[in-house]
Each structure stands twice: as C-alpha cells, then as structure tokens.
Short mmCIF file of the C-alpha atoms (twelve columns), coordinates in Angstrom:
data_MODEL
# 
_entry.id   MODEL 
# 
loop_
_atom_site.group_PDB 
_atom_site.id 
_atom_site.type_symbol 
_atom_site.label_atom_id 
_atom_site.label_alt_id 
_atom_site.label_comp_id 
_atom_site.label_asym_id 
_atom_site.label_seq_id 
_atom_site.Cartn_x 
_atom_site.Cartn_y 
_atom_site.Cartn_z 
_atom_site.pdbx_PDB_model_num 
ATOM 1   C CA . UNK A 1   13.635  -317.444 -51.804 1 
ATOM 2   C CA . UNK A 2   16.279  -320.465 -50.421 1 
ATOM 3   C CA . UNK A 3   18.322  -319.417 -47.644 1 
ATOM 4   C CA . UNK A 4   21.257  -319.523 -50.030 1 
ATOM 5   C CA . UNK A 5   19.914  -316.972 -51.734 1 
ATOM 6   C CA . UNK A 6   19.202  -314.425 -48.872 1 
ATOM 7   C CA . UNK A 7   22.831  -314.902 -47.578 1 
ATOM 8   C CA . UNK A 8   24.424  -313.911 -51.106 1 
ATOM 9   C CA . UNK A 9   21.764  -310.826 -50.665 1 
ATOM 10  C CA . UNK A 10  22.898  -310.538 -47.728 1 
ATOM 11  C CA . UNK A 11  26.445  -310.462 -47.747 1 
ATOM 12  C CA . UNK A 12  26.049  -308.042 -50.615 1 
ATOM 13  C CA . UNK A 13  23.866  -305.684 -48.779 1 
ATOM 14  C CA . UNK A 14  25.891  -305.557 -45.700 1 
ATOM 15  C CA . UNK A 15  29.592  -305.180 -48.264 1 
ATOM 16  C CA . UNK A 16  27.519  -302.178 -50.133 1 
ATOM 17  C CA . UNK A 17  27.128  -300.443 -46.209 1 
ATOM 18  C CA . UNK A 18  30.585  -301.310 -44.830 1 
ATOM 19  C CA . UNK A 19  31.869  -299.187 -48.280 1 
ATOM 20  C CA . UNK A 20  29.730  -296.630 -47.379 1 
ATOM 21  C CA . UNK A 21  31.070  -296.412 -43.974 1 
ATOM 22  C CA . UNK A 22  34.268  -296.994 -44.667 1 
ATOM 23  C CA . UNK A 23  34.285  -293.503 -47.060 1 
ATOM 24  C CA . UNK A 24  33.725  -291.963 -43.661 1 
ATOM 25  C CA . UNK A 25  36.636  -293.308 -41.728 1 
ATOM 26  C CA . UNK A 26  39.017  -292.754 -44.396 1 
ATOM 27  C CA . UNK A 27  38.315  -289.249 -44.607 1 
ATOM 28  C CA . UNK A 28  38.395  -288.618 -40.665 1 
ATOM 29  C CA . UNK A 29  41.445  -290.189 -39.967 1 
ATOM 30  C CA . UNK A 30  42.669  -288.482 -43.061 1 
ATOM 31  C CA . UNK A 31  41.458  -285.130 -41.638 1 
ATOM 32  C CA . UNK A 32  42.851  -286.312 -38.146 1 
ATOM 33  C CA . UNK A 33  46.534  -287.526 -40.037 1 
ATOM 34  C CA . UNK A 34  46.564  -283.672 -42.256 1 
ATOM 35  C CA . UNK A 35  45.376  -282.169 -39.373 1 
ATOM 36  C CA . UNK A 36  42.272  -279.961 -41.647 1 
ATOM 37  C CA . UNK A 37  38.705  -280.295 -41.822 1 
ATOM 38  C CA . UNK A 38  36.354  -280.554 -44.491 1 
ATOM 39  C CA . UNK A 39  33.510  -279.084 -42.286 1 
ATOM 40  C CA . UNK A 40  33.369  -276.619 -45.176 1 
ATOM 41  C CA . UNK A 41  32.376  -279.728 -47.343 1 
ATOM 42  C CA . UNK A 42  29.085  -279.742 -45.261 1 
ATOM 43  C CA . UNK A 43  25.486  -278.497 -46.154 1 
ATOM 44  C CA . UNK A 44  25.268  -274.233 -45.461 1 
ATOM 45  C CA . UNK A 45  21.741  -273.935 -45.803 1 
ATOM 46  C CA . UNK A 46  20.220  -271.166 -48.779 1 
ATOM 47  C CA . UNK A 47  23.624  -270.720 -50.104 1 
ATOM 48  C CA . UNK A 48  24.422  -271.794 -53.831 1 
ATOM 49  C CA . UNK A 49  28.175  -272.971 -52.714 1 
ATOM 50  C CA . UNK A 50  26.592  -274.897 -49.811 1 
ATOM 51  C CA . UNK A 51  24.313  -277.537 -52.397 1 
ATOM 52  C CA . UNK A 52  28.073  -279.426 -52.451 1 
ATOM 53  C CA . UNK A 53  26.692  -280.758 -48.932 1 
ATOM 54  C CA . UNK A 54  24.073  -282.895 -50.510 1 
ATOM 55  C CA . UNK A 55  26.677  -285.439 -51.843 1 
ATOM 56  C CA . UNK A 56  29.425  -284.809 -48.958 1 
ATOM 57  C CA . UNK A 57  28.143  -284.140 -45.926 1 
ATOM 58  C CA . UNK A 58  27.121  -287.237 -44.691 1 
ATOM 59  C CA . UNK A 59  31.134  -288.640 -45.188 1 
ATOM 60  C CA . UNK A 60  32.130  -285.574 -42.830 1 
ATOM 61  C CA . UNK A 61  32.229  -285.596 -38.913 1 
ATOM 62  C CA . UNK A 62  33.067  -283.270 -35.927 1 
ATOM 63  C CA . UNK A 63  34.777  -285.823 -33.869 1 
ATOM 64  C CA . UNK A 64  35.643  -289.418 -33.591 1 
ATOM 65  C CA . UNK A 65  32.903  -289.646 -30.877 1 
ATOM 66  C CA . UNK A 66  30.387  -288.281 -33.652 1 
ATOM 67  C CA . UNK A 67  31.705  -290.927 -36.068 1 
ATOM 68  C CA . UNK A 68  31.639  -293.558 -33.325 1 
ATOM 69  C CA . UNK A 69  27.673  -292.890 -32.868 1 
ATOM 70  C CA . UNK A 70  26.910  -292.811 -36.153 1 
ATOM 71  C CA . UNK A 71  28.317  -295.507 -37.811 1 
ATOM 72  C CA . UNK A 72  26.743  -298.720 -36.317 1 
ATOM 73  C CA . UNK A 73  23.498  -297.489 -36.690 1 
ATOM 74  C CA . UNK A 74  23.771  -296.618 -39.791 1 
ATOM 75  C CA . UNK A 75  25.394  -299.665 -40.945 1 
ATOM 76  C CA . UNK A 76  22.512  -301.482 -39.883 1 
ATOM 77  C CA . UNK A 77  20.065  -299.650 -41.603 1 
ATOM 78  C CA . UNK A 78  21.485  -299.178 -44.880 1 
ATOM 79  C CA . UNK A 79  22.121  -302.494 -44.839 1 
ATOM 80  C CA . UNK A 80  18.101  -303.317 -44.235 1 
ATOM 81  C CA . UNK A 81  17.136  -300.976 -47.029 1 
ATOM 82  C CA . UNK A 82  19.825  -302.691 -49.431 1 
ATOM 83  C CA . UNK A 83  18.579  -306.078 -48.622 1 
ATOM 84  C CA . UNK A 84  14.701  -305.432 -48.226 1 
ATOM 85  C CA . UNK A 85  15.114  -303.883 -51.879 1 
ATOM 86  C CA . UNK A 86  17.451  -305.315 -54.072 1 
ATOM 87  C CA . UNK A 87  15.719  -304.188 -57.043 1 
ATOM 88  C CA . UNK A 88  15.158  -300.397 -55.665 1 
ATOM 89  C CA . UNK A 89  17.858  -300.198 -53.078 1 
ATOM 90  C CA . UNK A 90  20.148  -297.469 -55.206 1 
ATOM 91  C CA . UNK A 91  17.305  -295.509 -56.364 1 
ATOM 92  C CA . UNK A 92  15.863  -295.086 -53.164 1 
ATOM 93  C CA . UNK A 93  19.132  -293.972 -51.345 1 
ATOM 94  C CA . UNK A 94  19.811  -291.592 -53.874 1 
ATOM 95  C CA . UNK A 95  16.362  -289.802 -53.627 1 
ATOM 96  C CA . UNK A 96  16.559  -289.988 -49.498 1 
ATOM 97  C CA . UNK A 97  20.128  -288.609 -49.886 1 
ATOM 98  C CA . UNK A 98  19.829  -285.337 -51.483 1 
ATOM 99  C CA . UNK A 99  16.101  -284.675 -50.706 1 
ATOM 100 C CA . UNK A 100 16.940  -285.043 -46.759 1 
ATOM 101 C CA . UNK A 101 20.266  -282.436 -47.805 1 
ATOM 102 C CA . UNK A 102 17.876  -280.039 -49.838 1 
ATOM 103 C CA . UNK A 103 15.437  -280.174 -46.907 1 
ATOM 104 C CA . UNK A 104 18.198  -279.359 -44.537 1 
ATOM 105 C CA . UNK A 105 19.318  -276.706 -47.376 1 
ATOM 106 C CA . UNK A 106 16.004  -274.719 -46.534 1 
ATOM 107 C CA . UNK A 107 14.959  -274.732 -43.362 1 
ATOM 108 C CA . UNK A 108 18.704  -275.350 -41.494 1 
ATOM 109 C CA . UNK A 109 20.282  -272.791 -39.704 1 
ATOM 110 C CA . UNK A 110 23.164  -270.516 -41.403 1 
ATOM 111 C CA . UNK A 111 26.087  -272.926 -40.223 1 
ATOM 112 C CA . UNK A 112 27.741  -275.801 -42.025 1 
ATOM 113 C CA . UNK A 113 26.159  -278.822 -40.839 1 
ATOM 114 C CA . UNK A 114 27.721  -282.431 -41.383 1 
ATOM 115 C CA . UNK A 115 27.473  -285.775 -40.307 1 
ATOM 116 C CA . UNK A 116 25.670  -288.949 -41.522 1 
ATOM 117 C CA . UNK A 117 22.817  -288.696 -38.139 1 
ATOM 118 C CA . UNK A 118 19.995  -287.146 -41.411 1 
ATOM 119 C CA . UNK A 119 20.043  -290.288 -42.732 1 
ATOM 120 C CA . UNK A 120 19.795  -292.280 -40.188 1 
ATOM 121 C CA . UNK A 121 16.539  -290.355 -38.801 1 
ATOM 122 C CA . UNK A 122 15.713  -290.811 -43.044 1 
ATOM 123 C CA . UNK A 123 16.590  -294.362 -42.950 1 
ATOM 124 C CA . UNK A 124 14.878  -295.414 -39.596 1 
ATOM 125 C CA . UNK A 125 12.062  -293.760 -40.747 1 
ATOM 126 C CA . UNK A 126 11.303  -294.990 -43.832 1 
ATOM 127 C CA . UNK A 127 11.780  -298.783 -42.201 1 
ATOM 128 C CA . UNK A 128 9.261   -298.140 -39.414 1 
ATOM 129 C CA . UNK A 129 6.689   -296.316 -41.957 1 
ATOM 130 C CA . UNK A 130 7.499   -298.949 -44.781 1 
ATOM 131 C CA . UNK A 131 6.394   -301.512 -42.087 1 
ATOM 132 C CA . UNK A 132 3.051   -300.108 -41.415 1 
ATOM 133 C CA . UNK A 133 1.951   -299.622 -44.800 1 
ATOM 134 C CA . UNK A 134 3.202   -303.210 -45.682 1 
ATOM 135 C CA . UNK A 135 2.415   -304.846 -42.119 1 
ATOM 136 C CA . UNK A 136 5.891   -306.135 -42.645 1 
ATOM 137 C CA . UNK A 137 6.988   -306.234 -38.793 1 
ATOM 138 C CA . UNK A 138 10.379  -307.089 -39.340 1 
ATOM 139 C CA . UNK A 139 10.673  -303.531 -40.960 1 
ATOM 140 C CA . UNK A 140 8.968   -302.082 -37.914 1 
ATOM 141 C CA . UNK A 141 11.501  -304.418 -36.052 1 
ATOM 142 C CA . UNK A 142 14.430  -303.171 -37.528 1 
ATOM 143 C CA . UNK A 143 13.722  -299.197 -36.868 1 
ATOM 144 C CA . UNK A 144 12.776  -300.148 -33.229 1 
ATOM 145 C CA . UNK A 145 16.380  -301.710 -32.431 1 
ATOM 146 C CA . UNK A 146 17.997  -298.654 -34.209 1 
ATOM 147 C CA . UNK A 147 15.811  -296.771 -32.433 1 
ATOM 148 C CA . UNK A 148 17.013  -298.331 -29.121 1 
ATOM 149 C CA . UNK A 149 20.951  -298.326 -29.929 1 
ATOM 150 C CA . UNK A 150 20.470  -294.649 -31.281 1 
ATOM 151 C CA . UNK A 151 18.881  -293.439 -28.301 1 
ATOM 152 C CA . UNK A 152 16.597  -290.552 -27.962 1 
ATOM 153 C CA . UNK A 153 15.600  -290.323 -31.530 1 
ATOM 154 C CA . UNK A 154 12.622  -288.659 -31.112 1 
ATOM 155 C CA . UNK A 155 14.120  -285.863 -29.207 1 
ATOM 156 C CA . UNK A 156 16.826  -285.034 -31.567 1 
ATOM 157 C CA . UNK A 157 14.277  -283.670 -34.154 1 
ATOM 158 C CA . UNK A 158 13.265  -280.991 -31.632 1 
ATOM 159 C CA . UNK A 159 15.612  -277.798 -30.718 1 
ATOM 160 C CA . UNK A 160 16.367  -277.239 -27.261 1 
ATOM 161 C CA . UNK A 161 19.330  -279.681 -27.087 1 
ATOM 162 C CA . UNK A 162 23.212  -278.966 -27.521 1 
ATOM 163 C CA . UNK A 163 23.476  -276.469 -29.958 1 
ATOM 164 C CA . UNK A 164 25.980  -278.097 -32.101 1 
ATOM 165 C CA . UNK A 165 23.250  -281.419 -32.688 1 
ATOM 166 C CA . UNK A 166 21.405  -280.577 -36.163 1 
ATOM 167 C CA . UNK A 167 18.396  -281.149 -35.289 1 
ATOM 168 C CA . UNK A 168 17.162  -279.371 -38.523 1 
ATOM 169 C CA . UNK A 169 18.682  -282.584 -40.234 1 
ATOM 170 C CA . UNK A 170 17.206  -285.408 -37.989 1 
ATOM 171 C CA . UNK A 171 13.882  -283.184 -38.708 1 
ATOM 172 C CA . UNK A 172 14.443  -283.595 -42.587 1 
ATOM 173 C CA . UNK A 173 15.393  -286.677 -42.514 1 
ATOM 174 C CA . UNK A 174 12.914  -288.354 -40.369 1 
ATOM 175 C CA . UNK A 175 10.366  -286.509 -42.915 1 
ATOM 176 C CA . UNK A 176 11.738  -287.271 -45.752 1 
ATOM 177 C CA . UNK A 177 12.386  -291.185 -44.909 1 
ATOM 178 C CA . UNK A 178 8.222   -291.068 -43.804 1 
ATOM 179 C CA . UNK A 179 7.391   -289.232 -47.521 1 
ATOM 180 C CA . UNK A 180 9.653   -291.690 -49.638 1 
ATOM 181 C CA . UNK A 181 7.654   -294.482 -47.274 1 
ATOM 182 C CA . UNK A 182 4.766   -293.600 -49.358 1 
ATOM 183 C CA . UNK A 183 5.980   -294.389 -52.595 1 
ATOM 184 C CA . UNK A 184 8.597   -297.587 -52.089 1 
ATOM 185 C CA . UNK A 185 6.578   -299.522 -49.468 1 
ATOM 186 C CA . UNK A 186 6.768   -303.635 -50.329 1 
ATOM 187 C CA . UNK A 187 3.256   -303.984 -51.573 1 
ATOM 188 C CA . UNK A 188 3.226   -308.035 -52.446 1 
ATOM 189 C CA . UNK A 189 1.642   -309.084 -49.626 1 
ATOM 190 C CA . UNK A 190 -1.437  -306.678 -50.320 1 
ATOM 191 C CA . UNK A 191 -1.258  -308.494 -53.652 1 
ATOM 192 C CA . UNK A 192 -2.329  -311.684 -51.984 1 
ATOM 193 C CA . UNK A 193 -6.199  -311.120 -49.881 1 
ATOM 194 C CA . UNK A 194 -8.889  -313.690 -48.966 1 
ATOM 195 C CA . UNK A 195 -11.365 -313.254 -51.673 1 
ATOM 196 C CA . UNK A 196 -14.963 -315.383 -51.981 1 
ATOM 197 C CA . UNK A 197 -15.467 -316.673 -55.192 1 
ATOM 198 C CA . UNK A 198 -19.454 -317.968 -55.795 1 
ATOM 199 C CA . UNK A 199 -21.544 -318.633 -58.981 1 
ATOM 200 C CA . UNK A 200 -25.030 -319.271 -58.764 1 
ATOM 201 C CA . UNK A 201 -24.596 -323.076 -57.400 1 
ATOM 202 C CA . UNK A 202 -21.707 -323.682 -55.733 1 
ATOM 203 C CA . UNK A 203 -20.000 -321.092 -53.244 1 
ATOM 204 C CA . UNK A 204 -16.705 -322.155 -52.555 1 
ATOM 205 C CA . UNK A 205 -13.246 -319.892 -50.942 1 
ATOM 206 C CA . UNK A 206 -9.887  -318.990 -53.011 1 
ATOM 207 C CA . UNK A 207 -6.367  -317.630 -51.553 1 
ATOM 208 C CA . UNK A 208 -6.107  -315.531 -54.928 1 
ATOM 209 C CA . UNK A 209 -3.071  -314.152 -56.201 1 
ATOM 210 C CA . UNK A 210 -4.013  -311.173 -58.702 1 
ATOM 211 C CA . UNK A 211 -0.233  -310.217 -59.257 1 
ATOM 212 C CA . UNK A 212 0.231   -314.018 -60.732 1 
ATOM 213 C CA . UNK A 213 -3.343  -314.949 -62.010 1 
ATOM 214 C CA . UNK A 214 -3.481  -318.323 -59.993 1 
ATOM 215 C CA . UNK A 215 -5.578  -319.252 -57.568 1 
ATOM 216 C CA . UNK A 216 -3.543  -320.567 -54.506 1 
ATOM 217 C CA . UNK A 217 -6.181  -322.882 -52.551 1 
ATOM 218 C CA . UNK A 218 -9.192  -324.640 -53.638 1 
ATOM 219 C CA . UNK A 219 -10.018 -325.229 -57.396 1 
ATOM 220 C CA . UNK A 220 -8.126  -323.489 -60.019 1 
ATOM 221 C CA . UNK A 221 -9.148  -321.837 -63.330 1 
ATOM 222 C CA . UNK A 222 -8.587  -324.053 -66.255 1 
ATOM 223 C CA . UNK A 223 -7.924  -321.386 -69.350 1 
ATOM 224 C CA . UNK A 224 -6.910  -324.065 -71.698 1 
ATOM 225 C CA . UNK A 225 -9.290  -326.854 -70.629 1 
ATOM 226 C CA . UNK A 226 -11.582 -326.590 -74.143 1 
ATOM 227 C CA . UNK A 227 -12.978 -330.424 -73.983 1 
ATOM 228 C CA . UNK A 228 -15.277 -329.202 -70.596 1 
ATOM 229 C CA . UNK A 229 -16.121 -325.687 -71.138 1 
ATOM 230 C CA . UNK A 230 -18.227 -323.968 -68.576 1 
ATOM 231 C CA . UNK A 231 -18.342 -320.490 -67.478 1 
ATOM 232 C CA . UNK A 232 -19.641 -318.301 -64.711 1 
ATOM 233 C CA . UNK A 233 -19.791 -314.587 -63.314 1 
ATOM 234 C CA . UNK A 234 -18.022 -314.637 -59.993 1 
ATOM 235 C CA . UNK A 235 -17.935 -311.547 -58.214 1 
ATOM 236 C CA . UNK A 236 -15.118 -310.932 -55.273 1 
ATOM 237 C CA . UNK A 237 -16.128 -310.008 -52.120 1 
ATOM 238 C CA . UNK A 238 -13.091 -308.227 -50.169 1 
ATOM 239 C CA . UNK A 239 -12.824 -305.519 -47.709 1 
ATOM 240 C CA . UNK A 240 -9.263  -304.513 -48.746 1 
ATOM 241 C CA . UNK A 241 -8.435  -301.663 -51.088 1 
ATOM 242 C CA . UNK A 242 -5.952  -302.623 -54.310 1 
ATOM 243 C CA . UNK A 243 -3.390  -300.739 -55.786 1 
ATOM 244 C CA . UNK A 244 -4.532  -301.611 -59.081 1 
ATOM 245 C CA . UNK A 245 -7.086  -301.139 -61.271 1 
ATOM 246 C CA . UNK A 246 -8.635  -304.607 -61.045 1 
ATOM 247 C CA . UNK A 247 -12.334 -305.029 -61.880 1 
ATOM 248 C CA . UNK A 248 -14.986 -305.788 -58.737 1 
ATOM 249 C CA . UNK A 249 -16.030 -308.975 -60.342 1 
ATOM 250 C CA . UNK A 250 -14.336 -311.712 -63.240 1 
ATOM 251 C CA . UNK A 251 -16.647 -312.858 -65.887 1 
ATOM 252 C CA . UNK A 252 -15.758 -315.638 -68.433 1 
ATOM 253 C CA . UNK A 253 -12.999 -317.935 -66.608 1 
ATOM 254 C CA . UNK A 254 -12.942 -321.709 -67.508 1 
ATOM 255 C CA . UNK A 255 -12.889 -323.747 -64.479 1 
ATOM 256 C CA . UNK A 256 -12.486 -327.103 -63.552 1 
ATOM 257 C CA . UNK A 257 -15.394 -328.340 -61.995 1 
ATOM 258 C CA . UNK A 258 -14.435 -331.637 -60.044 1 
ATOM 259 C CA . UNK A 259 -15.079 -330.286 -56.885 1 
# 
C-alpha cells in the first residue's frame, strides 16, 4: 500500500469517527439548549422498552465533563478500527455495538445507563487482543495510549467506584471487544511462515506465501514451464499452526531447476 493510499484511508477513517462524535455533541448541547434529557434513551437493563439503548445510548451523556472524557478516546479508536479494517470496519462496529448493549441489557443494574465509555472498553479491547493474536504491535500500541489518556481502565470494570460509573458496561464491553478479537483478528501475516522445502537431492529454503501461491525467496515453481518438466514430493516443515486446511506436504509442482 503507497502512502497515498493510507492517507485517503485515513482521512476517511478519521471523517467516519468525527460523524460519530459529532452525533453526540449535537444532541448534548441540544439537551443543554431545550433544557431535557434523553437519559431515558439509555440502556434499562431486562426491560423490553430499555433494548432502544442498544442503538442510542452511546450518543447520550450525563454531563459535558462525561462527554469531554469520552470523546477523544473514542475518536481515536474508532478511527483505528475503521482504518485497520476497511473491508470489515462497519460490520464489526455493528456487532460490538449492540452485543456490548445486550450484555449490559443482562447483567446491568435496574437504572438507565448511557454514555459512549462501553465502547471504548469494547474498542480498546479488541485492538490490544487483535494485536496478540496477529503480533501486530501497532494494534497493541494503539490500546496502550488509549489506555494511558483513558486512565484507570482496568479499574472501571470493577464495582466499588462512584456509583453513577457503569461499570457493568466497561465490563461488557471490554468482554465483548476480547470475544469479537477472536473472530476479526488480521490473519495475513500468519499467511506468510518460514517453511523448508527439500526433495531427495537438493534442500534448499522458501519465504512461502500460501494465501498467493508464490514462493517469495529462492527458486520459484514454474506451473507452465512444459519444455523442462521435473517433479518432486516436498514436504513443509513448520512449527506454526494454519488457519486453513492446507495439506502437510505438496506433491507434483514444476520447478525450475537452475539453481
């Protein structure tokens, strides 16, 4: 990818999260302007009227100073997921958004609860656990600065705290951001291992790309080459696990054999 092309991703991803955030101002300072609240817009946990939180309560906030908190850090990480995955980016909100408000929905406490701090325990969550599983670091990097600006993350999945904090819905977001982890995590890169490629003369080492069929270093397989046919059994020798159902050795490939 040129650098041209990340900044158009980019710029995308980070318009996408400003209109996100922008839905919540707007309806603060219109709550502040009609002097109302749309609390009642909020997730009420086991109560049929109360699903309507899933889509709205993450728009709604107490305060200005619970706006204030909420909205750079969640800026930055909706941006990351919209740019880390362009292709998957709307899917994955939506299942993160109303699976952290129908967590919240059963195990929250009988009060409306509101705010957009759920997904930002989802969000960070899904980063830092999207990170391991890929051994992307910038992923891990990203969750770790939010984690820093957010301040005492952690803790604010735990009761114990001020009452009014949800900590129900840092708790169901955080889990539900670690669960959806499993499922969306960038897997290219485990596409891509250090394989040893031998036939019963030569032994000889290949980068091998399985999601592209090309070798990447060394000799390459010639599948067209039919004026200097020869073919071997090569078996790969790996110690990393695929996601897919590849076979444990390749028989039949044409190769060159100028080596």
């Amino acid at each position: 990818m040129n650098k041209n092309t990340e900044k158009i991703r980019f710029h995308i991803s980070l318009g996408l999260s400003l209109l996100f955030v922008a839905i919540m101002w707007i309806s603060k300072l219109f709550e502040i302007t009609a002097n109302m609240s749309f609390a009642e817009f909020g997730v009420y946990p086991l109560s049929f009227s109360g699903l309507k939180g899933l889509l709205f309560s993450p728009f709604i906030h107490g305060d200005l100073k619970h706006l204030f908190s909420n909205t750079l850090p969640f800026l930055i990480l909706l941006t990351g997921l919209f740019f880390f995955y362009p292709k998957e980016r709307f899917s994955i909100l939506a299942i993160i958004w109303f699976l952290s408000g129908f967590v919240l929905w059963l195990i929250g406490r009988k009060s409306f609860h509101i705010g957009a701090s759920g997904l930002i325990y989802a969000f960070a969550s899904f980063h830092f656990f999207s990170g391991v599983l890929s051994k992307r670091k910038e992923f891990i990097a990203l969750s770790l600065i939010v984690v820093f600006l957010y301040g005492g993350l952690i803790w604010g999945m735990f009761p114990g705290g001020d009452e009014k904090i949800s900590w129900e819905a840092h708790l169901a977001g955080f889990a539900v951001g670690a669960f959806i982890s499993l499922f969306f995590y960038p897997k290219d890169l485990l596409l891509k291992q250090k394989v040893q490629l031998f036939d019963n003369k030569v032994n000889f080492n290949y980068f091998y790309d399985f999601k592209n069929c090309i070798a990447l270093q060394g000799n390459h397989f010639n599948y067209n080459n039919k004026s200097n046919k020869k073919s071997s059994n090569y078996q790969i020798l790996t110690n990393e696990n695929f996601n897919f159902n590849y076979p444990a050795d390749i028989s039949g490939f044409e190769y060159n054999s100028s080596m």
